[in-house]
C-alpha positions in Angstrom: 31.1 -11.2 4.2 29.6 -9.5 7.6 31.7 -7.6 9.4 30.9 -8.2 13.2 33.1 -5.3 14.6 32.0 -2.4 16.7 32.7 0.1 13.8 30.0 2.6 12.4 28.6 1.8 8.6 30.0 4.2 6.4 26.6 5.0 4.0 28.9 6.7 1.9 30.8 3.4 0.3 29.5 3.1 -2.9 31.6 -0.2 -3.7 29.7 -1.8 -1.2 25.9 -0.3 -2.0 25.9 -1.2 -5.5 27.8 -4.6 -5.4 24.8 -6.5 -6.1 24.4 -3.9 -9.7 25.6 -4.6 -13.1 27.0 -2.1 -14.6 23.7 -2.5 -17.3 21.5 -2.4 -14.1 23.7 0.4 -13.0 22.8 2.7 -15.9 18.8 1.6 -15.9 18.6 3.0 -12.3 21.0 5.8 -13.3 18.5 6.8 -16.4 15.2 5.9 -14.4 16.3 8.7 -10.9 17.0 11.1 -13.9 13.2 10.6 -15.3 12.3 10.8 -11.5 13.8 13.9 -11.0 11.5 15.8 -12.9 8.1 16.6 -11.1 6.9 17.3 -14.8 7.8 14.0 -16.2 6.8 12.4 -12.9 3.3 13.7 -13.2 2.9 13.2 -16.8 3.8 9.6 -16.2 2.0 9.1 -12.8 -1.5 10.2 -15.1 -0.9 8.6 -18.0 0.1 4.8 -17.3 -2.9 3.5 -15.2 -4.9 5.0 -18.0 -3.0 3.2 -20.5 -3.1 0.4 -19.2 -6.8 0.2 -18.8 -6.6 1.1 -22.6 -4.6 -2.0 -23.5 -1.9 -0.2 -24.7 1.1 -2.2 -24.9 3.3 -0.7 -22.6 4.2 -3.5 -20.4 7.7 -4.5 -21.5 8.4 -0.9 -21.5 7.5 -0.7 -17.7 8.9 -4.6 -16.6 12.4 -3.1 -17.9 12.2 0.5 -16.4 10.2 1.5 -13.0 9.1 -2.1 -12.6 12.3 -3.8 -12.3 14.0 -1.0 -10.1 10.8 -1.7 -6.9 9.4 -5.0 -7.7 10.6 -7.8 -7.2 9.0 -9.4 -9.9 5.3 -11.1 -11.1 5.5 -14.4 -9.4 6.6 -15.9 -6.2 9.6 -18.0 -8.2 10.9 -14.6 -9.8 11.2 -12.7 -6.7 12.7 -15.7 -4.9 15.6 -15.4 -7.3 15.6 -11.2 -6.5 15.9 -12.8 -2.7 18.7 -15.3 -3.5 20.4 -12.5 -5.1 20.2 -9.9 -2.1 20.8 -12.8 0.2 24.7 -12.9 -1.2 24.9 -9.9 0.1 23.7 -10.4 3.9 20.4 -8.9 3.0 17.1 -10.2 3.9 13.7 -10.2 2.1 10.2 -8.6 3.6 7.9 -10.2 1.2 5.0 -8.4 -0.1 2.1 -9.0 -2.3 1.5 -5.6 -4.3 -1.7 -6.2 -5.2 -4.1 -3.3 -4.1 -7.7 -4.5 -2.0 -10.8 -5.0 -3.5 -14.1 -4.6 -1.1 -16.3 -8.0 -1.3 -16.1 -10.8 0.7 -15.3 -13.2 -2.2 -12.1 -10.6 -3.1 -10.9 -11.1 0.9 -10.7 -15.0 0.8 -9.1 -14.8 -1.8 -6.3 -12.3 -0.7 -6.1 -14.7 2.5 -5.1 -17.8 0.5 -2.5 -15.7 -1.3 -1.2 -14.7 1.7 -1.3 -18.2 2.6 0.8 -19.3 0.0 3.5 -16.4 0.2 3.9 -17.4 4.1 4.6 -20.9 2.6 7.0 -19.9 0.0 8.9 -18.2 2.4 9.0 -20.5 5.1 10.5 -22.4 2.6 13.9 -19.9 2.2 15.3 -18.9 5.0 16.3 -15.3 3.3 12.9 -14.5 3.7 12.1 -13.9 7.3 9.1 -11.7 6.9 6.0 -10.6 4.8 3.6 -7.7 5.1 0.1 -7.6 4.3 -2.5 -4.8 4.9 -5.5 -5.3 6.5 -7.8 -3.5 4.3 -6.9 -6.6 2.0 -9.4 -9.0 4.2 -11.7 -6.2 5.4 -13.9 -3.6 4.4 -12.8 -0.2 4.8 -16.2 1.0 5.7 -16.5 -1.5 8.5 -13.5 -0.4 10.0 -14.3 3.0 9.5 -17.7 2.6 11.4 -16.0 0.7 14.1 -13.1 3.2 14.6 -15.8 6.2 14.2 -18.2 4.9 17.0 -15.5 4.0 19.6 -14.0 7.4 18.9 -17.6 8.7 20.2 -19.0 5.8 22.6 -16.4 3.2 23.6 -12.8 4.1 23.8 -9.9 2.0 22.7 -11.4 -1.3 24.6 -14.7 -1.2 23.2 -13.4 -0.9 19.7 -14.2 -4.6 18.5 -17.6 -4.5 20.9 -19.9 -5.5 18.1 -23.3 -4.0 19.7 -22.8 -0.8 17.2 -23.0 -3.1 14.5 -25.9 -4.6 12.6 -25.6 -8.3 12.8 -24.4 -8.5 8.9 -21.6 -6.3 10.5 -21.0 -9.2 13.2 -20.8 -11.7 11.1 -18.5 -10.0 9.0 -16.3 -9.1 11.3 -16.5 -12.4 12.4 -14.7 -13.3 8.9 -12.2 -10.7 9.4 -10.9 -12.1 13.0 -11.0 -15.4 11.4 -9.4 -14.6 8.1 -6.6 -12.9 10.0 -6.0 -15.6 12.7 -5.8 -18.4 9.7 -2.9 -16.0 8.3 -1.1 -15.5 11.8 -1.5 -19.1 12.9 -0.2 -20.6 9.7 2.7 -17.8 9.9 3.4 -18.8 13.5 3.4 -22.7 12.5 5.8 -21.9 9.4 8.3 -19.2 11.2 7.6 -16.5 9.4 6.4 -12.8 10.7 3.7 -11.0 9.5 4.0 -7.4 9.5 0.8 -5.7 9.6 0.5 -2.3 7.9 -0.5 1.0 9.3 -3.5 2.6 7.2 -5.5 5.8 7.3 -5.8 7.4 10.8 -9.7 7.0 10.8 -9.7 3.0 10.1 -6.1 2.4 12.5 -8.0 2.3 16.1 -9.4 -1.1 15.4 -6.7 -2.2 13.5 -4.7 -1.6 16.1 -6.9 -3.5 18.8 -7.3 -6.8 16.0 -3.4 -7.2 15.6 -2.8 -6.7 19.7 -5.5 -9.5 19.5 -2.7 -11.7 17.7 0.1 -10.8 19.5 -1.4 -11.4 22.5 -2.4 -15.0 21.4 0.9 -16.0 19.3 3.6 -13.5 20.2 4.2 -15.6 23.8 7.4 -17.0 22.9 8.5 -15.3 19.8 7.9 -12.2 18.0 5.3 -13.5 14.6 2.8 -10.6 14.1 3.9 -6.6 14.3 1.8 -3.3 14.0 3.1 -0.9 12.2 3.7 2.9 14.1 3.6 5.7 12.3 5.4 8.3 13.8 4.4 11.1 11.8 1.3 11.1 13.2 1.8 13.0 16.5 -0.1 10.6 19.3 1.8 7.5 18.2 5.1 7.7 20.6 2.9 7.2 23.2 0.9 5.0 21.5 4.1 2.8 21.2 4.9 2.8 24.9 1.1 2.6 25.9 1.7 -0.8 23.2 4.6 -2.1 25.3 3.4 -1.7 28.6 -0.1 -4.0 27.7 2.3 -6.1 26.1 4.2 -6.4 29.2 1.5 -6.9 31.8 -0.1 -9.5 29.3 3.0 -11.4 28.8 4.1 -11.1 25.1 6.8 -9.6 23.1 5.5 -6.4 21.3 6.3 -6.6 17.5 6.8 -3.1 16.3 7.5 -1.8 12.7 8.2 1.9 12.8 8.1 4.3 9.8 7.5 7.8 9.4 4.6 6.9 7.6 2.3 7.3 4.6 -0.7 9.3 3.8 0.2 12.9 5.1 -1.7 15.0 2.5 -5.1 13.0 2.4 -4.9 13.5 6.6 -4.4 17.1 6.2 -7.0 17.2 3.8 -10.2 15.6 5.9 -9.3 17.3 9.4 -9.7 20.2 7.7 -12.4 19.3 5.7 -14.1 17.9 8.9 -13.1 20.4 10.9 -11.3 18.3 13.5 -7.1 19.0 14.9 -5.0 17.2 12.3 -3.6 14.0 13.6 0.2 15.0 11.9 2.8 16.5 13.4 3.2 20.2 13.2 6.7 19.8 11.1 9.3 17.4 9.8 11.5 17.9 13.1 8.9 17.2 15.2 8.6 13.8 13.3 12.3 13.3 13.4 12.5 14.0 17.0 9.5 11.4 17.5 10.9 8.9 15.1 14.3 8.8 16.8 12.8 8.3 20.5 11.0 5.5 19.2 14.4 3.8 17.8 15.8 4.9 21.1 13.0 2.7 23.3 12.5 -0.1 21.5 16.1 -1.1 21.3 16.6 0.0 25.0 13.5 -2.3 25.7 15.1 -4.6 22.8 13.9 -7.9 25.5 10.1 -7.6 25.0 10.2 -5.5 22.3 11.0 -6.8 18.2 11.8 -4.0 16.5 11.6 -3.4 12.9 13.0 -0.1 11.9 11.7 1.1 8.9 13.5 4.1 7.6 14.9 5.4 4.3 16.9 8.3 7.1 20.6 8.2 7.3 20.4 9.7 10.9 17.8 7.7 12.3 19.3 4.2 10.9 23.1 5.4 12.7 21.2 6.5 15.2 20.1 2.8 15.7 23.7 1.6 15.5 25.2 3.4 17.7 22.6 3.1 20.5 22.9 -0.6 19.7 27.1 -0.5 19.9 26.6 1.7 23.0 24.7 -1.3 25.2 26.8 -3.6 23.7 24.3 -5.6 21.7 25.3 -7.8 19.3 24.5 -6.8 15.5 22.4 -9.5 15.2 20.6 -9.8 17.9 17.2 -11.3 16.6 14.9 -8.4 18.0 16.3 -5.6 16.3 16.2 -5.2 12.1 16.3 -2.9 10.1 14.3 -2.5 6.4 14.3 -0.3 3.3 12.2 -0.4 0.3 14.0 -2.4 -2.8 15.2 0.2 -5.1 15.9 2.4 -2.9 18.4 3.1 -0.2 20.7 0.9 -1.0 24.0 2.8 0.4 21.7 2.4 3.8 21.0 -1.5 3.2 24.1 -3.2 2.3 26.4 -0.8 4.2 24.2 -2.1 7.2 24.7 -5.7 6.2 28.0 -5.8 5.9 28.3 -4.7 9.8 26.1 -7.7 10.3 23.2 -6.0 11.6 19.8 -7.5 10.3 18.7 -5.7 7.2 15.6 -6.7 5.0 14.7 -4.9 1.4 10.6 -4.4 1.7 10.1 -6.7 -1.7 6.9 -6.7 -3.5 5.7 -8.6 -6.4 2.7 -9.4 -8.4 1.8 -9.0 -12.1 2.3 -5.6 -13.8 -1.0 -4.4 -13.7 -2.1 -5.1 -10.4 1.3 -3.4 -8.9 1.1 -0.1 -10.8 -0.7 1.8 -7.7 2.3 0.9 -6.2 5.0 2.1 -8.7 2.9 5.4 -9.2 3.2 5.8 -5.1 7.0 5.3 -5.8 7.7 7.8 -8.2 6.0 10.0 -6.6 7.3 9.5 -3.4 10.9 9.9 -5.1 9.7 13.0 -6.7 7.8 14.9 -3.9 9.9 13.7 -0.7 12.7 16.8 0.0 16.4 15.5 -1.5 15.4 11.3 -2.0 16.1 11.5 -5.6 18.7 13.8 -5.9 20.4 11.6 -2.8 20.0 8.5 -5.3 21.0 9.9 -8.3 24.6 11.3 -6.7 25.5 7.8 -5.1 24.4 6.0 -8.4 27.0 8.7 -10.4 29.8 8.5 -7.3 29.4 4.7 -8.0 29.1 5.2 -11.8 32.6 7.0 -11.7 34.4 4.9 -9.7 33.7 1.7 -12.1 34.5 4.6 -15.0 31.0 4.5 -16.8 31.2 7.9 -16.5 
């Protein structure tokens, strides 16, 4: 039940963060943060399974019942639906996601769009399921957007990124596919209620990313918020990238759908601006991000009327932060432009304790058969492993709630 009062989520309350465990599920996650806690075991493991697996070893029911289960929601549509029904008990919200990696052929793309298809349909048929995210480099060629992003960069500017002249006409026509492919997914999104959350990639393929999705907001997001780009704020150009976002989206007339993370990819953009020689595109340290990140969750919900934000954080500070900014102008919890998302698995003492306020909360919830979603897991556990405190923070609120029940 949703509290509605002006009272600050306590991330602490275990009762309520794990309400939706078992005690059986309890333990799993309890022995799987353990496993994660250990860089060795982490990297032995991170190796090992995609190899494995391309080996046919049968390790599959070993994975479903460990990692798998923990941050997917499962290998079908149907079985994450019941995942979504499940969270739903519990005020929380679904941002579904197909976990399959990109391939790079044209034959690979359509068929990525008609899955996407068919997930905007399935959720448009559950109304716990408000959103789902796809990436881009699942309809398009990374090299294509690479040459387009590289040659504006030089030439054009931001508004001659999709300018086809630097392209040979094979390019044209394929980028012809990629505008199209996209619009079908937007349009049927926009027809069936459902947002599309676009995600941010690689620094050298975003620029005409980013001009493609302002493309479809400025055609669908007129009356309603149905496609958002995705800001990563570790990168230190994109607070101004946000604002430079809203005001377009304000002279053109549309609401500006924003996700904002901290982001993905840090290392391999370290890597090639120093490989190639050019400033890196990160910020210079983690408070630098913070400070970045928090001034973005400051602006959109001060601009919460032509802005839909989406904040996207696994950070204690930065999701009160949101609260109480939100409590201080006297918006209301639910107010349909401002949510708030964590990955499933993970967070949950941030999730639920948000929900239970009544603010809108989604779990990012992929799915997709075991195989195809291992890049994912591997990203996961290594992402627990590597990232300063996250599974130590997990492991203590899974034992706080462990003791309380007296499993412990």
């Amino acid at each position: 039940m949703a509290e509605t009062v002006n009272q600050r989520p306590d991330f602490e309350d275990t009762s309520i963060a794990f309400a939706y465990k078992s005690d059986k599920d309890l333990k799993k996650a309890h022995f799987l943060f353990k496993l994660m806690n250990s860089s060795f075991l982490v990297n032995i493991g991170t190796s090992l399974t995609p190899m494995v697996m391309r080996w046919g070893v049968p390790v599959n029911g070993l994975i479903r019942n460990t990692i798998f289960r923990q941050f997917v929601g499962g290998e079908s549509m149907e079985e994450t639906g019941a995942v979504a029904e499940l969270l739903a008990k519990y005020g929380v919200n679904v941002i579904l996601d197909y976990g399959v990696e990109g391939k790079s052929d044209e034959e690979s793309f359509d068929k990525a769009t008609e899955v996407f298809l068919k997930v905007i349909k399935y959720a448009s048929s559950n109304e716990h399921i408000p959103f789902m995210s796809i990436k881009l480099t699942g309809i398009a060629r990374f090299g294509l957007l690479e040459k387009l992003d590289a040659a504006a960069k030089e030439k054009l500017g931001y508004t001659g990124l999709l300018h086809t002249g630097i392209l040979t006409e094979q390019e044209r026509e394929e980028l012809k596919r990629v505008k199209y492919r996209l619009d079908r997914i937007v349009q049927f999104a926009a027809e069936s209620g459902v947002g599309v959350l676009v995600d941010a990639e690689e620094s050298w393929i975003q620029d005409p990313m980013d001009a493609l999705v302002a493309e479809m907001m400025e055609k669908y997001n007129k009356a309603k918020a149905i496609v958002y780009n995705t800001f990563q704020l570790y990168r230190s150009d994109r607070l101004e990238f946000l604002k430079a976002s809203h005001k377009e989206a304000r002279e053109k007339g549309y609401i500006l759908g924003a996700k904002i993370v901290r982001g993905a990819y840090m290392e391999k953009e370290r890597e090639r601006a120093l490989e190639k020689g050019y400033p890196s595109p990160i910020q210079p340290d983690k408070p630098a991000c913070d400070k970045d990140y928090n001034e973005a969750v400051d602006y959109c919900i001060r601009n919460h009327k032509d802005i839909s934000v989406i904040i996207a954080s696994h950070n204690q500070d930065s999701n009160l932060l949101g609260t109480e900014i939100i409590d201080s102008l006297g918006i209301p919890h639910n107010h349909p432009h401002i949510n708030f998302s964590q990955l499933y698995g993970m967070s949950d003492h941030i999730t639920f304790n948000l929900a239970r306020k009544g603010y809108n909360v989604s779990k990012y919830l992929p799915f997709g058969p075991i195989k195809d979603v291992i890049p994912y897991l591997m990203r996961r556990a290594e992402e627990n492993s590597s990232v300063s405190g996250q599974t130590g923070r997990e492991l203590s609120l899974i034992r706080k709630e462990m003791q309380r029940r007296g499993l412990l």
